[in-house]
BALOBA-1460 file (C-alpha; in Angstrom, 3 decimals):
// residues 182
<rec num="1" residu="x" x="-68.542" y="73.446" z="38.107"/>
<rec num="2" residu="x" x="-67.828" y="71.205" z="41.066"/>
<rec num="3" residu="x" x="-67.523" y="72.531" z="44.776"/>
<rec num="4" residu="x" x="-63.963" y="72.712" z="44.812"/>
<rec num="5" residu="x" x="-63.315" y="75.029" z="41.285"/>
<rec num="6" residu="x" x="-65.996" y="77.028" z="43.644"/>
<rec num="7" residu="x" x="-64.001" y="77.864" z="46.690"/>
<rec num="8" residu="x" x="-60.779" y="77.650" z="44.624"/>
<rec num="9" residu="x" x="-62.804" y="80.886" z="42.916"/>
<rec num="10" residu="x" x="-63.928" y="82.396" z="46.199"/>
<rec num="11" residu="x" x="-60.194" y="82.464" z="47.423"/>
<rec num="12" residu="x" x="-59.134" y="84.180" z="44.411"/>
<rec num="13" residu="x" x="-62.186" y="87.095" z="44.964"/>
<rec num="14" residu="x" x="-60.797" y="87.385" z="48.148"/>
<rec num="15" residu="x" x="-57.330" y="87.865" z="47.428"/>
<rec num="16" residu="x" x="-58.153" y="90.615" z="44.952"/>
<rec num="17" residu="x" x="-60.664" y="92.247" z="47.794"/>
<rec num="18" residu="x" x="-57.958" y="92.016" z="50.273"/>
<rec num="19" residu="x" x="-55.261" y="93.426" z="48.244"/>
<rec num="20" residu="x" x="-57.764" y="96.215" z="47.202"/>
<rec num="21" residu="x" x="-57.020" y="95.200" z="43.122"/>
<rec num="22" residu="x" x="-59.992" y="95.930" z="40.814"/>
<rec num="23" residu="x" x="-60.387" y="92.749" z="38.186"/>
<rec num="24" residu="x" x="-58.354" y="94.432" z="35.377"/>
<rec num="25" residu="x" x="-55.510" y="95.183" z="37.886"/>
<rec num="26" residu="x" x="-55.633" y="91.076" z="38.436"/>
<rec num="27" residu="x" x="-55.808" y="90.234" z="35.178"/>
<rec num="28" residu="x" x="-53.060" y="92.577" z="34.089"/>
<rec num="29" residu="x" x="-50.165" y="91.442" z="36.682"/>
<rec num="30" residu="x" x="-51.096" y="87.658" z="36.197"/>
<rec num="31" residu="x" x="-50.808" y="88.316" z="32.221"/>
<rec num="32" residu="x" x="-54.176" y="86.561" z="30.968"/>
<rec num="33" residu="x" x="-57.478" y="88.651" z="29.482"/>
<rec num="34" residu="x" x="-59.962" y="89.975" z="31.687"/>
<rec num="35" residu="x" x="-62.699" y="88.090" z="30.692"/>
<rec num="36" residu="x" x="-60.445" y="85.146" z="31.534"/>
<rec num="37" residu="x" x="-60.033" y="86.270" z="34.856"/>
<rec num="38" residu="x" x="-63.639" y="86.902" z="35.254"/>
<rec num="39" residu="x" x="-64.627" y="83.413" z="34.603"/>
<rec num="40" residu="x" x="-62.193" y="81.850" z="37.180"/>
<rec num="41" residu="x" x="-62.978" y="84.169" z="40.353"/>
<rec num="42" residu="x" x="-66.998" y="83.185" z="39.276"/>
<rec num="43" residu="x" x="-65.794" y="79.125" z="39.775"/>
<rec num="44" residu="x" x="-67.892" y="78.657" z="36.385"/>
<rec num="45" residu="x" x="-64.999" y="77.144" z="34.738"/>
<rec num="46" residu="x" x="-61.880" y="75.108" z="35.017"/>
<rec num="47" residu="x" x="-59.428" y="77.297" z="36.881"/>
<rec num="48" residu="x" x="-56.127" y="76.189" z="35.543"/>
<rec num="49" residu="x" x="-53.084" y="75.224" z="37.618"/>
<rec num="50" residu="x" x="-50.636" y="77.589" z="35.337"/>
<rec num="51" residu="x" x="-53.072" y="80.417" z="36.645"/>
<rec num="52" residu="x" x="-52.828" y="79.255" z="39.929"/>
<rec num="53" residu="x" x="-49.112" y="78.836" z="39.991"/>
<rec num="54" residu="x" x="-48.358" y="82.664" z="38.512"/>
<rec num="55" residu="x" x="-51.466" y="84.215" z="40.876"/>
<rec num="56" residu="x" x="-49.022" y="82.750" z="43.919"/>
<rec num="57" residu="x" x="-45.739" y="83.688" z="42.281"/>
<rec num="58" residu="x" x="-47.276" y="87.153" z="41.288"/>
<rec num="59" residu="x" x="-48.682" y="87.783" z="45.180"/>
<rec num="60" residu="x" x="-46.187" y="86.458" z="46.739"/>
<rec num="61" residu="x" x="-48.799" y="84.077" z="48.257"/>
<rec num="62" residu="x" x="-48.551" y="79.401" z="48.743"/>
<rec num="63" residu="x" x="-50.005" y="77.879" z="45.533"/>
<rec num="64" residu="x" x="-51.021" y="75.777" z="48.525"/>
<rec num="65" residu="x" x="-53.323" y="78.534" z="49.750"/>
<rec num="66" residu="x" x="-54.988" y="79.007" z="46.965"/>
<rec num="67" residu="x" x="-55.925" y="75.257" z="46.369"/>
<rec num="68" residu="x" x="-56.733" y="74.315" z="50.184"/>
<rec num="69" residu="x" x="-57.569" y="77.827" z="51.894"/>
<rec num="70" residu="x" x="-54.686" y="76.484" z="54.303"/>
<rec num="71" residu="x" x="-51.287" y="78.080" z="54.419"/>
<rec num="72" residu="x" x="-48.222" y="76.089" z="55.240"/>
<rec num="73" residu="x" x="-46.496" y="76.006" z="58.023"/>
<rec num="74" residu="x" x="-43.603" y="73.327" z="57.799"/>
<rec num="75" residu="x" x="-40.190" y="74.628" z="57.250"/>
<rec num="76" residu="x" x="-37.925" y="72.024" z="57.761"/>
<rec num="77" residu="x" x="-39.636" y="68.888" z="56.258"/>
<rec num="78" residu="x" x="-43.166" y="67.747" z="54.998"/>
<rec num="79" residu="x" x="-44.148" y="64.310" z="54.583"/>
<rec num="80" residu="x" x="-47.094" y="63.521" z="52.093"/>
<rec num="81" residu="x" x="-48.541" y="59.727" z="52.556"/>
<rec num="82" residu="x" x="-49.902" y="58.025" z="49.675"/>
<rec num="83" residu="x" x="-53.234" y="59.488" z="48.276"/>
<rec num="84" residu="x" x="-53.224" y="62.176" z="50.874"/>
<rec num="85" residu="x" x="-52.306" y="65.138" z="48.868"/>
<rec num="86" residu="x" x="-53.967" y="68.004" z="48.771"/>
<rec num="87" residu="x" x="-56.636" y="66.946" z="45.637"/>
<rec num="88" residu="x" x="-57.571" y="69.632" z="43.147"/>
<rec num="89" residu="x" x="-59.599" y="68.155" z="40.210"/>
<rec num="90" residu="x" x="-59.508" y="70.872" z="37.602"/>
<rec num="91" residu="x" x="-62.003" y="68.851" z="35.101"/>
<rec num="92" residu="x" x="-62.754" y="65.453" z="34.690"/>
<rec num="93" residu="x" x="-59.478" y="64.670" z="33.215"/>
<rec num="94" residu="x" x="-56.732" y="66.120" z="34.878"/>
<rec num="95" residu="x" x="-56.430" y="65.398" z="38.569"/>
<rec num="96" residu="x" x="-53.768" y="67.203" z="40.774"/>
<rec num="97" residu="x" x="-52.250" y="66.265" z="44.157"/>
<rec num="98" residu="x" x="-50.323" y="68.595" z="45.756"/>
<rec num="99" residu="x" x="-47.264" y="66.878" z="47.403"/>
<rec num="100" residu="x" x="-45.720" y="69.925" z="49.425"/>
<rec num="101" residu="x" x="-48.963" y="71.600" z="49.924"/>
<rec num="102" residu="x" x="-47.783" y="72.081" z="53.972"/>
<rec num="103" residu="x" x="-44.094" y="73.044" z="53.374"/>
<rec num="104" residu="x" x="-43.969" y="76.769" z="53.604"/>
<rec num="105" residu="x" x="-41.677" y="79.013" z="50.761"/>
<rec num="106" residu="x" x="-41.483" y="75.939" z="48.689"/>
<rec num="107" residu="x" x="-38.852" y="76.867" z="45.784"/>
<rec num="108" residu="x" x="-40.811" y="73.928" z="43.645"/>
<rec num="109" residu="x" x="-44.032" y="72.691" z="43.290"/>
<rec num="110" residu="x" x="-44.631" y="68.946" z="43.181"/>
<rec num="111" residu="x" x="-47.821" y="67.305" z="42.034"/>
<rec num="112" residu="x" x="-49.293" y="63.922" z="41.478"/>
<rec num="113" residu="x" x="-51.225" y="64.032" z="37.986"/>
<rec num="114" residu="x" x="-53.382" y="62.002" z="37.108"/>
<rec num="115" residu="x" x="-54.936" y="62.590" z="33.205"/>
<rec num="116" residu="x" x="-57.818" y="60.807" z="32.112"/>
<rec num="117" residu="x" x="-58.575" y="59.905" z="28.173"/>
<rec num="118" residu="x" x="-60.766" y="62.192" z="26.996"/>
<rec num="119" residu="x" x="-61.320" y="62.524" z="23.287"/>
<rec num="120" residu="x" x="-60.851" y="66.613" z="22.771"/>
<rec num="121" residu="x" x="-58.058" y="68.891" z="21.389"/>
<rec num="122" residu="x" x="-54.993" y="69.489" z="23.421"/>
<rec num="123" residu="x" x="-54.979" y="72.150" z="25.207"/>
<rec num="124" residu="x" x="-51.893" y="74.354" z="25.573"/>
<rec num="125" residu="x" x="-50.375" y="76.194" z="28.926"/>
<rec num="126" residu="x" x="-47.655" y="78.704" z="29.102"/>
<rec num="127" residu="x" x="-46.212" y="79.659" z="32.609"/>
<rec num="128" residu="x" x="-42.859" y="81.081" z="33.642"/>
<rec num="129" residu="x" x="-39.843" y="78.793" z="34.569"/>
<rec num="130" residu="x" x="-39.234" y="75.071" z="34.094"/>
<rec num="131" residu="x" x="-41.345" y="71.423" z="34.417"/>
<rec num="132" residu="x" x="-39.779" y="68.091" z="35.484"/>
<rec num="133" residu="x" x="-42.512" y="65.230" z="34.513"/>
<rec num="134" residu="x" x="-41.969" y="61.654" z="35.195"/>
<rec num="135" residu="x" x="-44.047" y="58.810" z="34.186"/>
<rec num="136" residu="x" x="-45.043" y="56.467" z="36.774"/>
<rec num="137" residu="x" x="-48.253" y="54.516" z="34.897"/>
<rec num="138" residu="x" x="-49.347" y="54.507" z="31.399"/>
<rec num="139" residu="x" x="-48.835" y="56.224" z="28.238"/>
<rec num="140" residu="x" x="-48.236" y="60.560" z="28.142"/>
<rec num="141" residu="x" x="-48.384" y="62.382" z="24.935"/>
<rec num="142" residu="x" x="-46.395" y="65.835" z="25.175"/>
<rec num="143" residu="x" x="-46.588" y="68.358" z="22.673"/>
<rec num="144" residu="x" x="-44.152" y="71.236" z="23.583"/>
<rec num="145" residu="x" x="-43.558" y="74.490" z="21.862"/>
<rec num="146" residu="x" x="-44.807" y="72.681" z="18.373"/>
<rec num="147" residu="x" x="-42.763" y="69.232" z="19.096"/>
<rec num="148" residu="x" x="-44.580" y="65.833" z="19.677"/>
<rec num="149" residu="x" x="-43.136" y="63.114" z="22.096"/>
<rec num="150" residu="x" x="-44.527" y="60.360" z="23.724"/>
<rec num="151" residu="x" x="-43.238" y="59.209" z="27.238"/>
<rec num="152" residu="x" x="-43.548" y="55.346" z="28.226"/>
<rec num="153" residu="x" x="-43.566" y="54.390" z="32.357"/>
<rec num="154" residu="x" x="-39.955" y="55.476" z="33.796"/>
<rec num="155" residu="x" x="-39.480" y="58.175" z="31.127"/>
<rec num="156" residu="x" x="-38.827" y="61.735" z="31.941"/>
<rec num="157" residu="x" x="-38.824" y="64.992" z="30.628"/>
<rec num="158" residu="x" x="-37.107" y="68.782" z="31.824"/>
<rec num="159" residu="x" x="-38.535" y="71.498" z="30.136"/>
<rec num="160" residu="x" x="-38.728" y="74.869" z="30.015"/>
<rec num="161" residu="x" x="-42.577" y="75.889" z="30.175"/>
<rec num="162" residu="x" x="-42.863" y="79.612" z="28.368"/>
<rec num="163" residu="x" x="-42.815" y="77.610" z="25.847"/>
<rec num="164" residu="x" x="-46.769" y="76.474" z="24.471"/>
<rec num="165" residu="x" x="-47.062" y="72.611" z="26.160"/>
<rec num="166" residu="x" x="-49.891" y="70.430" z="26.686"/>
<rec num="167" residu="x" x="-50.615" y="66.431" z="27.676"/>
<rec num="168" residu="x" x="-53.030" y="63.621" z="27.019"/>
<rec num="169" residu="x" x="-53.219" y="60.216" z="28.302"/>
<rec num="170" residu="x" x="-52.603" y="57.543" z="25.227"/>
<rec num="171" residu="x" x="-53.872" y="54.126" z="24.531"/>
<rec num="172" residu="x" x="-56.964" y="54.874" z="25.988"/>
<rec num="173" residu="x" x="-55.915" y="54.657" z="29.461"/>
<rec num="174" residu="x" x="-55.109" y="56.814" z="32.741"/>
<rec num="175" residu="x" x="-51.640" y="58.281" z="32.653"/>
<rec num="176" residu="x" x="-50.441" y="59.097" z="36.572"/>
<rec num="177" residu="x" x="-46.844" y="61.170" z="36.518"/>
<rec num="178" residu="x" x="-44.824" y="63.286" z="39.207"/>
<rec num="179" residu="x" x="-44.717" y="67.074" z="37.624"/>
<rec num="180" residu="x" x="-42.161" y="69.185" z="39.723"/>
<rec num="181" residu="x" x="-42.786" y="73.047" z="38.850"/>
<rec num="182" residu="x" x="-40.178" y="75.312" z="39.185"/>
């Protein structure tokens, strides 16, 4: 797994360690299996951002934290230039930029996704509250909780994400969007 999964995975040990929370305790509150959890504090595999997103909300802790090792400190505005996000590549075909990665007590999370073809199933995330995605290049298939759409460049969707969602870039090239968690 690539350097960053790694540390991503060494923050997450030492949350646990500092909150004195043995791995089942972890995996309990943050509602996945424990094997799960014991495959993303190892940084062997892709850590995913729904995971990331509910460790924060669950510790009380910045997503930001967890992604850069840096905590935020702006609380009255944050300006992110372009391409100078905080960059989280979860696998080869989903990149992340984190655009509010320095505000502090964010109430949303925005990101700069970037999806890659790849030629696998779709995989499906489930996290508490809502999703704003807008297309800003290429072609975004959307299945969400068992419906299929396809947004063009401009489209948007609101949704709420309990419900079983997943993405892929179409026509065989990169898809870049703005998803806004909430």
């Amino acid at each position: 797994m690539n350097e960053q999964i790694q540390q991503i995975a060494a923050r997450l040990r030492g949350l646990r360690e500092a909150l004195e929370l043995n791995v089942e305790q972890v995996a309990e509150k943050t509602e996945i299996t424990t094997a799960d959890y014991l495959l993303y504090e190892s940084g062997k595999s892709d850590i995913p951002m729904n995971f990331l997103f509910r460790t924060a909300q669950v510790f009380g802790i910045e997503i930001s934290a967890l992604i850069s090792g840096e905590e935020p400190h702006a609380n009255s505005f944050f300006v992110t230039r372009k391409g100078k996000g905080v960059s989280v590549e979860r696998s080869k075909a989903y990149k992340y930029q984190a655009l509010a990665h320095g505000f502090r007590n964010a109430l949303a999370e925005p990101f700069e996704v970037t999806v890659e073809p790849v030629d696998k199933p779709l995989h499906l995330n489930v996290h508490k509250g809502q999703e704003f995605n807008l297309v800003l290049e290429g072609k975004l298939f959307l299945s969400i909780g068992g419906k299929e759409i396809v947004l063009n460049e401009g489209d948007s969707i609101y949704f709420d994400s309990s419900n079983p969602h997943g993405m892929k870039a179409l026509d065989n090239r990169n898809v870049r969007f703005l998803a806004i968690i909430l």
